[in-house]
C-alpha positions as CSV (number, residue, x, y, z in Angstrom):
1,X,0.0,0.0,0.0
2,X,1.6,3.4,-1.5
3,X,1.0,6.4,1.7
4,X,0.1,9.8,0.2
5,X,1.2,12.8,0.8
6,X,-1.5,16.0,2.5
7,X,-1.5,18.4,-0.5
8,X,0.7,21.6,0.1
9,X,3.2,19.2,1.6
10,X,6.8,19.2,0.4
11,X,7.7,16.4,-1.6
12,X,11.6,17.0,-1.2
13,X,13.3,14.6,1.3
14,X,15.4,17.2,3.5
15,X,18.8,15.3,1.7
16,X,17.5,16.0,-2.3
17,X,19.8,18.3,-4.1
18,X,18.2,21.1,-4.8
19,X,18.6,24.1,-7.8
20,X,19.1,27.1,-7.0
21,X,17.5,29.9,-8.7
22,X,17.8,34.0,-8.0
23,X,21.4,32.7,-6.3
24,X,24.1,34.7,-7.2
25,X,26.6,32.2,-5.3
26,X,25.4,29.8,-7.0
27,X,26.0,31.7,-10.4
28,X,28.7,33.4,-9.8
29,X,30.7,30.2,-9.4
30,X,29.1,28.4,-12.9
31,X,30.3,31.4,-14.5
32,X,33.4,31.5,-13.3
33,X,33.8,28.3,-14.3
34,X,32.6,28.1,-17.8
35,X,34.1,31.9,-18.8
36,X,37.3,30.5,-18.9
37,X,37.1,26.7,-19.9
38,X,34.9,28.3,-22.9
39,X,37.8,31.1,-23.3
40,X,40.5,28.1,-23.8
41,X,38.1,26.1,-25.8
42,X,38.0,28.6,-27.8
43,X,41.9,29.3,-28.4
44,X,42.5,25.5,-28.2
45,X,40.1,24.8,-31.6
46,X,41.4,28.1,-33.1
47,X,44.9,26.4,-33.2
48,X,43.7,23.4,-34.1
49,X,41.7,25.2,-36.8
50,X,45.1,26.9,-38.2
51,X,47.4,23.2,-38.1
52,X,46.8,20.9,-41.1
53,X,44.7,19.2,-41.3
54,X,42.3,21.4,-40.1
55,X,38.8,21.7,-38.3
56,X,35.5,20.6,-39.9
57,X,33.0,24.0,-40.9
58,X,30.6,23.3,-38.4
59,X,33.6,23.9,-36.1
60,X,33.8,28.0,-36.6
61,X,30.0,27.8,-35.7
62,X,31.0,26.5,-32.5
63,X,33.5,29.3,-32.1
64,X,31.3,31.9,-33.1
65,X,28.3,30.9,-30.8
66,X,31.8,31.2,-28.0
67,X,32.5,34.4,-29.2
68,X,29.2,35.9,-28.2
69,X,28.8,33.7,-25.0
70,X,32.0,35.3,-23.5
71,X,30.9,38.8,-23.6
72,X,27.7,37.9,-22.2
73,X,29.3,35.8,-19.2
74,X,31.6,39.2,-18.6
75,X,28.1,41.6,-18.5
76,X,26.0,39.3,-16.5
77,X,28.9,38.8,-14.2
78,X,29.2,42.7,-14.0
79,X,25.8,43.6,-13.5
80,X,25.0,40.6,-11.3
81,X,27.6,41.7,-8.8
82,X,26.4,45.2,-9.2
83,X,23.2,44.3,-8.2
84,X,24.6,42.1,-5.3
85,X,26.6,45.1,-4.1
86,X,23.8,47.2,-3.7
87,X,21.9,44.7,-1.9
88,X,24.4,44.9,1.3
């Protein structure tokens, strides 16, 4: 026999892992994180783009879409801490 739960009652045991949201901790440490392995995929592909024998096309969209993901890291980092300085 299965036991049910009251409605309204949490259905997380108190040891689930459990995503943050609105957490700039939590954010500030993925982006510090990806910023830079991103950056270095980036340089890593570009030299192995340059070297014979090459890279395949679809490749330079991957370093395009990395191009425009590293600026956006840099402003959401930047306005994020802003935002949590000004919450102090």
């Amino acid at each position: 026999m299965t036991s049910r739960k009251a409605a309204g009652s949490p259905s997380r045991s108190k040891g689930d892992n459990v995503l943050y949201q609105n957490n700039w901790i939590a954010a500030q440490t993925y982006l510090a994180i990806s910023g830079p392995f991103i950056a270095l995929n980036v340089i890593f592909t570009v030299l192995a783009a340059v070297t014979p024998p090459g890279v395949p096309a679809i490749v330079w969209l991957y370093v395009l879409l990395s191009v425009i993901y590293l600026p956006v890291v840099a402003w959401a980092w930047r306005q994020e801490s802003t935002r949590a300085s000004q919450a102090l």
